[in-house]
N, CA, C and O atoms as a GROMACS GRO file, in nm:
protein
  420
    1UNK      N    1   1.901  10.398  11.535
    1UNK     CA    2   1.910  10.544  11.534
    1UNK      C    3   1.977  10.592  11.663
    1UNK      O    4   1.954  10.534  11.769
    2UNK      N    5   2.061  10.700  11.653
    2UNK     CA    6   2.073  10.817  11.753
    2UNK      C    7   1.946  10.775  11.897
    2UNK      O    8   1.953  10.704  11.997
    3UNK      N    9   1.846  10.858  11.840
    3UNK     CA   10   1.778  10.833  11.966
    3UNK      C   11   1.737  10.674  12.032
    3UNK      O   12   1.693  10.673  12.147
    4UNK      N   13   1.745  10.594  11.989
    4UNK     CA   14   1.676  10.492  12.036
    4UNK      C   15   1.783  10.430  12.120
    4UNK      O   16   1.753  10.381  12.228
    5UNK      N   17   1.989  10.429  12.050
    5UNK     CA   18   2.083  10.449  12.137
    5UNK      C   19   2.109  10.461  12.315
    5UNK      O   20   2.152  10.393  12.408
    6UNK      N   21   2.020  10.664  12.276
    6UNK     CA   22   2.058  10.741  12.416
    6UNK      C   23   1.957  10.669  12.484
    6UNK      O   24   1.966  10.639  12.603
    7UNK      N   25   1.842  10.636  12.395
    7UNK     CA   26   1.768  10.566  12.544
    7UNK      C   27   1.797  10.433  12.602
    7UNK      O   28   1.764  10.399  12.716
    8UNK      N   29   1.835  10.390  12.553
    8UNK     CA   30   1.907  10.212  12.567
    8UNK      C   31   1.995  10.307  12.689
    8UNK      O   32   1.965  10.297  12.808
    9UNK      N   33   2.088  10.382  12.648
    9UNK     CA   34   2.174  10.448  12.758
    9UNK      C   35   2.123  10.460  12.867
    9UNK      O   36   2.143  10.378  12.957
   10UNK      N   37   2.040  10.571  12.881
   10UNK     CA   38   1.953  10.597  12.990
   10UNK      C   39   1.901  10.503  13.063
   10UNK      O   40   1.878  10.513  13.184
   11UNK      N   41   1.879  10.403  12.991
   11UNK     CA   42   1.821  10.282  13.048
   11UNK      C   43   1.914  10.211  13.124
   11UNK      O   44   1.884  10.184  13.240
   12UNK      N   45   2.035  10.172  13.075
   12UNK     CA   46   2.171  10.124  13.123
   12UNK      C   47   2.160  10.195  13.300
   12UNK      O   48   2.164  10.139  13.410
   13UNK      N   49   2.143  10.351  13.257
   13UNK     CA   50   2.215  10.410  13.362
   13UNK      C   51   2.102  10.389  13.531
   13UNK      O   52   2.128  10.381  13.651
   14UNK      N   53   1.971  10.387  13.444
   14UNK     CA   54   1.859  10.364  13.554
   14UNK      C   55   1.876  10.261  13.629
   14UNK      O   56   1.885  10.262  13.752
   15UNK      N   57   1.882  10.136  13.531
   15UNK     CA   58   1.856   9.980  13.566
   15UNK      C   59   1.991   9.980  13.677
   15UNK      O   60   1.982   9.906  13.775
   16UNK      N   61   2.110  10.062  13.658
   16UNK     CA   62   2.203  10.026  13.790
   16UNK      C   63   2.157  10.117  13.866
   16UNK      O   64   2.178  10.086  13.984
   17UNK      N   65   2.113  10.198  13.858
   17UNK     CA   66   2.116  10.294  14.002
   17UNK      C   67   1.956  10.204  14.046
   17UNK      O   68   1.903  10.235  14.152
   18UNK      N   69   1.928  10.160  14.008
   18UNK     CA   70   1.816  10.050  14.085
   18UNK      C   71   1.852   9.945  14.119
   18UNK      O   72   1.773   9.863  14.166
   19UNK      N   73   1.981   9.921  14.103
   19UNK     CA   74   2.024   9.769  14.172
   19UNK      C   75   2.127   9.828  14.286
   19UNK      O   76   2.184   9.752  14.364
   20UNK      N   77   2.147   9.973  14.289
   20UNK     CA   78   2.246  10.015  14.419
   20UNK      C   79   2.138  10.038  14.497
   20UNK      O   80   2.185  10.097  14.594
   21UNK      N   81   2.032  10.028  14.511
   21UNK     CA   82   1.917  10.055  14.578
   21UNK      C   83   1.826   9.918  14.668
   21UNK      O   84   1.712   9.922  14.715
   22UNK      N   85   1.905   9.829  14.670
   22UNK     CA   86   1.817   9.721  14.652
   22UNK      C   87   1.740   9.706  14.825
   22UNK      O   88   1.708   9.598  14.875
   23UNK      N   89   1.727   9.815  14.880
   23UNK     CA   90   1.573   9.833  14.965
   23UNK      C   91   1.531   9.925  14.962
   23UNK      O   92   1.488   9.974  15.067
   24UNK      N   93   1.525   9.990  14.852
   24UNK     CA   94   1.479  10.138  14.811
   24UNK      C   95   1.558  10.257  14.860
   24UNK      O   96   1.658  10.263  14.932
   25UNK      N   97   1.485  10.350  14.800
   25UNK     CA   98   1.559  10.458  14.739
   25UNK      C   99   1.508  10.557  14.675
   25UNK      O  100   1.386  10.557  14.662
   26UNK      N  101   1.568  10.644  14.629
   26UNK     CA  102   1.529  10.766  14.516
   26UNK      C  103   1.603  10.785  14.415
   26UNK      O  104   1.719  10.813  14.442
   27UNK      N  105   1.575  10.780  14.305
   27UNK     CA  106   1.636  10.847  14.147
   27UNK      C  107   1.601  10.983  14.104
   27UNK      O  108   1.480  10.976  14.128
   28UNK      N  109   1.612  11.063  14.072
   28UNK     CA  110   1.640  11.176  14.019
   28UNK      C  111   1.688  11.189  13.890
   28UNK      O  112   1.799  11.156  13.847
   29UNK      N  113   1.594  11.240  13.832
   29UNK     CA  114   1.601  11.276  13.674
   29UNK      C  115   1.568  11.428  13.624
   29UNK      O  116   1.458  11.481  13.606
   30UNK      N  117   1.713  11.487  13.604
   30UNK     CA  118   1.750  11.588  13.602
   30UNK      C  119   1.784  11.672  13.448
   30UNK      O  120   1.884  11.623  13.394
   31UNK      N  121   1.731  11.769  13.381
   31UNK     CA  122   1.778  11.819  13.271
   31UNK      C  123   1.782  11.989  13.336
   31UNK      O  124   1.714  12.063  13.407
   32UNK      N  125   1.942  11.986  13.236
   32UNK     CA  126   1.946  12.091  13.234
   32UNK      C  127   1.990  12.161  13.071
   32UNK      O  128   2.070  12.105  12.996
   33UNK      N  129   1.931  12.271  13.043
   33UNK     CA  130   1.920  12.290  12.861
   33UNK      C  131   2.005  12.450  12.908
   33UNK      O  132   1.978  12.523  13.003
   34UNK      N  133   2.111  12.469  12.804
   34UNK     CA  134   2.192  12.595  12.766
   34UNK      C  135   2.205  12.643  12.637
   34UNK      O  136   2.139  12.614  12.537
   35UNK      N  137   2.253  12.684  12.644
   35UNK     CA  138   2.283  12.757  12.474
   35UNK      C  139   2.428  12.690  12.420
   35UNK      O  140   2.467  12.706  12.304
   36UNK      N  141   2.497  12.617  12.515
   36UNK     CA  142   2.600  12.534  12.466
   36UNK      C  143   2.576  12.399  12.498
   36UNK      O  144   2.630  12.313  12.429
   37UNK      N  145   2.478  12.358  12.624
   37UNK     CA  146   2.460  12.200  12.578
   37UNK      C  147   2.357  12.192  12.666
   37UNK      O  148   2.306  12.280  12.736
   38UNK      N  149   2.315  12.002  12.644
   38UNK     CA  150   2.202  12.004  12.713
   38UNK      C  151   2.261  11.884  12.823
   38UNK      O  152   2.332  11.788  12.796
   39UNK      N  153   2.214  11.918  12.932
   39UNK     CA  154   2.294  11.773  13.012
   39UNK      C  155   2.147  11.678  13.072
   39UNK      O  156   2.033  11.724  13.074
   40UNK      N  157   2.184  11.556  13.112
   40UNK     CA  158   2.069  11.474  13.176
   40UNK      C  159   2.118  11.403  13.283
   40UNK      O  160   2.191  11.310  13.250
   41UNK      N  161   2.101  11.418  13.409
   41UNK     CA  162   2.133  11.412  13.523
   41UNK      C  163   2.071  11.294  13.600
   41UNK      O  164   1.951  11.284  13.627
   42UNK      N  165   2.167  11.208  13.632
   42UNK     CA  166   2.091  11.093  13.705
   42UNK      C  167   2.132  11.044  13.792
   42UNK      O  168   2.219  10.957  13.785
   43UNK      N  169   2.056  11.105  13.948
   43UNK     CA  170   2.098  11.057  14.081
   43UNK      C  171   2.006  10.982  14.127
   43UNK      O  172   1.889  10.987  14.089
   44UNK      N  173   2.069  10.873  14.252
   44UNK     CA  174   2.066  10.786  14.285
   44UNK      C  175   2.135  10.808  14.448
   44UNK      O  176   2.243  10.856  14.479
   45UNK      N  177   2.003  10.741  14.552
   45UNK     CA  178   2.043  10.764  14.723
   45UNK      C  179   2.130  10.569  14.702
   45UNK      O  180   2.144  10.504  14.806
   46UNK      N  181   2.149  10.540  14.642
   46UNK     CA  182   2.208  10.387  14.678
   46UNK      C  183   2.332  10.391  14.699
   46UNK      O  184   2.387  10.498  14.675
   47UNK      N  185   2.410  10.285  14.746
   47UNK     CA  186   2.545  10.276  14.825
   47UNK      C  187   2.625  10.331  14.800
   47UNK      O  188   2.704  10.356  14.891
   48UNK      N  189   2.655  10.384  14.659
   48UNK     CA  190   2.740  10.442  14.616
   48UNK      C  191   2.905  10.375  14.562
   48UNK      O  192   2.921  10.254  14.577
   49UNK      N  193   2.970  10.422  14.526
   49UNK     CA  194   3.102  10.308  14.497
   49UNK      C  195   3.243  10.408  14.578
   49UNK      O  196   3.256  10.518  14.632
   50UNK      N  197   3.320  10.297  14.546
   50UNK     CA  198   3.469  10.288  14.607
   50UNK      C  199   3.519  10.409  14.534
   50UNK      O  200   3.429  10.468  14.473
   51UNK      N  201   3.658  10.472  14.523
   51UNK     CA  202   3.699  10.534  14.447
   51UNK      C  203   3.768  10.410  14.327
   51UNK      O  204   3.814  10.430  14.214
   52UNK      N  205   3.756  10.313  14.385
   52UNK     CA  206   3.834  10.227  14.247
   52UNK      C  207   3.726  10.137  14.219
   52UNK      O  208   3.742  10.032  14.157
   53UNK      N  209   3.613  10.179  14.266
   53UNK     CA  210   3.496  10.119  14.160
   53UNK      C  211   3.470  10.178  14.089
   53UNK      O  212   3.410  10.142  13.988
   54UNK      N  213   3.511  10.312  14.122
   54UNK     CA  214   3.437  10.414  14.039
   54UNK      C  215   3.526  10.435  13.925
   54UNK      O  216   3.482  10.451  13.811
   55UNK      N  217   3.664  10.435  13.959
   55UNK     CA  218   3.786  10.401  13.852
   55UNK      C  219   3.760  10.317  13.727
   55UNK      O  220   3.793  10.339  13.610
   56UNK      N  221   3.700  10.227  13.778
   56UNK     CA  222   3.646  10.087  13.677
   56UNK      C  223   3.480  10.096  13.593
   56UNK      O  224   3.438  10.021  13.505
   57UNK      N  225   3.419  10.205  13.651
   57UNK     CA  226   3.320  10.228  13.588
   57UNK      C  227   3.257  10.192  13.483
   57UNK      O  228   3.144  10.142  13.483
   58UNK      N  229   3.350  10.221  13.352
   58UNK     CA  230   3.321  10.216  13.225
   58UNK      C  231   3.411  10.098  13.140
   58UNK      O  232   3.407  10.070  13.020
   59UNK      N  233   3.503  10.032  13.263
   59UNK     CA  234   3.584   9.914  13.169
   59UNK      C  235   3.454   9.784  13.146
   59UNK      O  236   3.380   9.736  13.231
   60UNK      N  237   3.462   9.753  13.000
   60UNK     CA  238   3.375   9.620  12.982
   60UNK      C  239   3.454   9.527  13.086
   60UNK      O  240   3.570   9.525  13.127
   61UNK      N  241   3.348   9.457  13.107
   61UNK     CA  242   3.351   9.348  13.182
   61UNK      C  243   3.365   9.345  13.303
   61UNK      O  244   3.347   9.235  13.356
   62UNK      N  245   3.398   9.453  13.384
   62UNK     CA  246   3.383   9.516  13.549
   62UNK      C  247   3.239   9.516  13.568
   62UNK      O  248   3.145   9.577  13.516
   63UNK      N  249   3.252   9.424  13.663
   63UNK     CA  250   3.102   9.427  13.755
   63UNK      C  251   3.160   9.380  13.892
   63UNK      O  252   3.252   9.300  13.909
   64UNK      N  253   3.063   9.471  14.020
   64UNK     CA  254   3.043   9.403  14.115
   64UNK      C  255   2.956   9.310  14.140
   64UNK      O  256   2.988   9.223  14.221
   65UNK      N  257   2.831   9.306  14.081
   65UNK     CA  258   2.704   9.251  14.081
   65UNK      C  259   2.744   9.056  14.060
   65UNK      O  260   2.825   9.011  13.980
   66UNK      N  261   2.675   8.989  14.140
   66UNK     CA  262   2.697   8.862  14.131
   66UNK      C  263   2.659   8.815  13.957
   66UNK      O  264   2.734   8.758  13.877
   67UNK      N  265   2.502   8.868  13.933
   67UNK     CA  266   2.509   8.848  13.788
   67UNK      C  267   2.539   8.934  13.683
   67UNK      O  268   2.479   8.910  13.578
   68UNK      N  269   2.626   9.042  13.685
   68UNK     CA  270   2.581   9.130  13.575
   68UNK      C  271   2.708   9.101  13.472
   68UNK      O  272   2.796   9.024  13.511
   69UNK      N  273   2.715   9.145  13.377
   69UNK     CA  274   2.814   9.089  13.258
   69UNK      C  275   2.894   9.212  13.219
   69UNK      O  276   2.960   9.205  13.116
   70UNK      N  277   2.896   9.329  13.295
   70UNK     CA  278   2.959   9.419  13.299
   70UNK      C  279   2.984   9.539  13.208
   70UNK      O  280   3.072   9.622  13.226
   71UNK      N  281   2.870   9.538  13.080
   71UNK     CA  282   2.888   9.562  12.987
   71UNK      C  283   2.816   9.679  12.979
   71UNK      O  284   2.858   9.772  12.911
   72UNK      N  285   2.694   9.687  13.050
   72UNK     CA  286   2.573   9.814  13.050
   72UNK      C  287   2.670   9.964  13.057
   72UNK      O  288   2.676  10.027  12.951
   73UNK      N  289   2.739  10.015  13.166
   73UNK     CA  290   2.808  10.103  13.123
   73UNK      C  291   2.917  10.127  13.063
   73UNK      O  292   2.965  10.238  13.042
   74UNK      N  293   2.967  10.008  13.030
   74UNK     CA  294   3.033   9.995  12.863
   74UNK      C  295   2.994  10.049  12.804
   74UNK      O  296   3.034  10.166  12.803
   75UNK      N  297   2.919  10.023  12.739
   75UNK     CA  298   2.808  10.043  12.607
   75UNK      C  299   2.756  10.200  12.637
   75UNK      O  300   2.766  10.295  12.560
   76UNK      N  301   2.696  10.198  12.776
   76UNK     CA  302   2.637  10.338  12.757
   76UNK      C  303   2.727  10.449  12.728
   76UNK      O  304   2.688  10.551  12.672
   77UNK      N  305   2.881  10.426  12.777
   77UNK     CA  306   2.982  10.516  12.748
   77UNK      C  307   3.006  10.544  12.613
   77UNK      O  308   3.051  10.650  12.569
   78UNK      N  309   2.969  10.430  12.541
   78UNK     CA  310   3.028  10.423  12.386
   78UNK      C  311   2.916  10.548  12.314
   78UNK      O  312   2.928  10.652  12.249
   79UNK      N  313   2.803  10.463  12.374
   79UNK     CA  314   2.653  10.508  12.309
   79UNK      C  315   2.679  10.741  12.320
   79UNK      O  316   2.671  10.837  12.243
   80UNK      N  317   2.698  10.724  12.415
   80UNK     CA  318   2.754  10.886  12.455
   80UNK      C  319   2.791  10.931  12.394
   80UNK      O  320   2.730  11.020  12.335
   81UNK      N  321   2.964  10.888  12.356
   81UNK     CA  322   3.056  10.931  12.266
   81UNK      C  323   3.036  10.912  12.151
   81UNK      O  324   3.102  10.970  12.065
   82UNK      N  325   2.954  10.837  12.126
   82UNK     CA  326   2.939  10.811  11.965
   82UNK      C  327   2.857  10.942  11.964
   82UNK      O  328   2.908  11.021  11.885
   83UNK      N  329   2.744  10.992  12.027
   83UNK     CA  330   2.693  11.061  11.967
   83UNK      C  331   2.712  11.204  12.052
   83UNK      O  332   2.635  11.264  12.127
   84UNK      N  333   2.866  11.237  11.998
   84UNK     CA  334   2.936  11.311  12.052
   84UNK      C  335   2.940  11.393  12.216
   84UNK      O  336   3.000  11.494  12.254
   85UNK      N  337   2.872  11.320  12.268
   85UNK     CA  338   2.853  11.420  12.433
   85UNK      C  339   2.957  11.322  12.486
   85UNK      O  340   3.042  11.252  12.430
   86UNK      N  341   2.909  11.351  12.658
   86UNK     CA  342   3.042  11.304  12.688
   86UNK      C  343   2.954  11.240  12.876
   86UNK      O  344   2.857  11.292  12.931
   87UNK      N  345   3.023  11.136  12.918
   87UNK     CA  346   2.925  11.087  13.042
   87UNK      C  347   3.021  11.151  13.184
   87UNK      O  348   3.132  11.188  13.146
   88UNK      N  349   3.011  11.159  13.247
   88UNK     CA  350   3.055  11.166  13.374
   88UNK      C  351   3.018  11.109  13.507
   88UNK      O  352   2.897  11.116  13.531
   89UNK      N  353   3.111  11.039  13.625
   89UNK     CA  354   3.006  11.005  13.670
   89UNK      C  355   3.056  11.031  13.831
   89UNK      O  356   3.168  10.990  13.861
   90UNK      N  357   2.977  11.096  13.927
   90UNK     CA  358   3.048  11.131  14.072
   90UNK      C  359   2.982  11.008  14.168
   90UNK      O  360   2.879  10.951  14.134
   91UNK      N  361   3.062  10.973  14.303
   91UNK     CA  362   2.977  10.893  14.341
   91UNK      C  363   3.062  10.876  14.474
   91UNK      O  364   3.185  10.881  14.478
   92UNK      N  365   2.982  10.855  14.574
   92UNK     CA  366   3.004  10.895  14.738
   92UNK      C  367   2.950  10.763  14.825
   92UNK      O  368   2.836  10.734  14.861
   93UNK      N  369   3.088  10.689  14.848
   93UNK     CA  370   2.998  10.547  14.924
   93UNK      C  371   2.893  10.553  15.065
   93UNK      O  372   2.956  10.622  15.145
   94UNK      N  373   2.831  10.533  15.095
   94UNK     CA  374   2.679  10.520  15.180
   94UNK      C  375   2.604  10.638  15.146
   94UNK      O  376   2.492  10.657  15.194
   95UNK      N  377   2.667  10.731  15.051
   95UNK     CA  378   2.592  10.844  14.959
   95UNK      C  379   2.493  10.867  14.853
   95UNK      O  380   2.382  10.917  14.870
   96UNK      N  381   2.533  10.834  14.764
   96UNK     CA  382   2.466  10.753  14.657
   96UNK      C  383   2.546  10.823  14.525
   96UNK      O  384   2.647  10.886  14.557
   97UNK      N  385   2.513  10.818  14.374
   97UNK     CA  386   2.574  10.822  14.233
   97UNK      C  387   2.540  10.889  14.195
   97UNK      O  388   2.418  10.896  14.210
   98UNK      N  389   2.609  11.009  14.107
   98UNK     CA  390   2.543  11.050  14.004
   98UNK      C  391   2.582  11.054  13.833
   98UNK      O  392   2.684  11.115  13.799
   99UNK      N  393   2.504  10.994  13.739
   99UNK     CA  394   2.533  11.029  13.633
   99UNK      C  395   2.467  11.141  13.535
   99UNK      O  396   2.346  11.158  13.522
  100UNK      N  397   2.579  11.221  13.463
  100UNK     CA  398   2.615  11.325  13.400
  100UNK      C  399   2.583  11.300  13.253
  100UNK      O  400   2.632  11.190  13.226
  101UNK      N  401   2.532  11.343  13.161
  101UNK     CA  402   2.552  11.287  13.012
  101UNK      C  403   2.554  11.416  12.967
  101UNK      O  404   2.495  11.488  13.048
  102UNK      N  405   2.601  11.482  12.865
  102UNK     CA  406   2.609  11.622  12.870
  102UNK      C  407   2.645  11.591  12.650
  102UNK      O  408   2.732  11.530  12.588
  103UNK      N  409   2.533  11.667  12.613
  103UNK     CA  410   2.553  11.685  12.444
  103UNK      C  411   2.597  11.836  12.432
  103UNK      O  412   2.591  11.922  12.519
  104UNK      N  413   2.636  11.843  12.324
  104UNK     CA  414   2.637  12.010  12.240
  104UNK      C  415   2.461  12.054  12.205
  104UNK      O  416   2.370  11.990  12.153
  105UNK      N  417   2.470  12.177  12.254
  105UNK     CA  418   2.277  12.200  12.188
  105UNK      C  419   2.319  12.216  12.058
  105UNK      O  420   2.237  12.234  11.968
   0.00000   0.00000   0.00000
């Protein structure tokens, strides 16, 4: 289903902003609800990325991570668009990340 998807997503998006963190940190879980959409906001104090990491974001198989398979925000991008919203993502190196997921209400 739809929902079980966005949360796999969400999950995608947590599980990295907890590995940019790796001596702690803060996440932030953010909604905001309109009369044209609803967005879900997810910041992160961890290292933050390059501008051409951040470029690479959503290509499968881009990882910095020694083990990761590069695919988590793959997928969560797909998972988004499939169910028509749309992801965004800002991010500021020794700053930390934020991701954007934004539906139609």
């Amino acid at each position: 289903s739809d929902r079980s998807r966005i949360k796999q997503a969400f999950i995608n998006i947590l599980k990295n902003a907890k590995e940019a963190m790796p001596t702690g940190g803060k996440i932030r879980v953010k909604t905001v609800v309109t009369d044209e959409h609803t967005q879900v906001i997810f910041s992160d104090s961890g290292m933050g990325m390059t501008p051409e990491t951040k470029a690479k974001t959503f290509t499968p198989f881009f990882t910095t991570k020694p083990n990761g398979t590069g695919l988590g925000l793959a997928l969560t991008k797909e998972i988004v668009e499939s169910a028509k919203g749309k992801i965004l993502v800002v991010s500021e190196l020794g700053i930390g990340t934020t991701f954007t997921c934004q539906f139609s209400s």
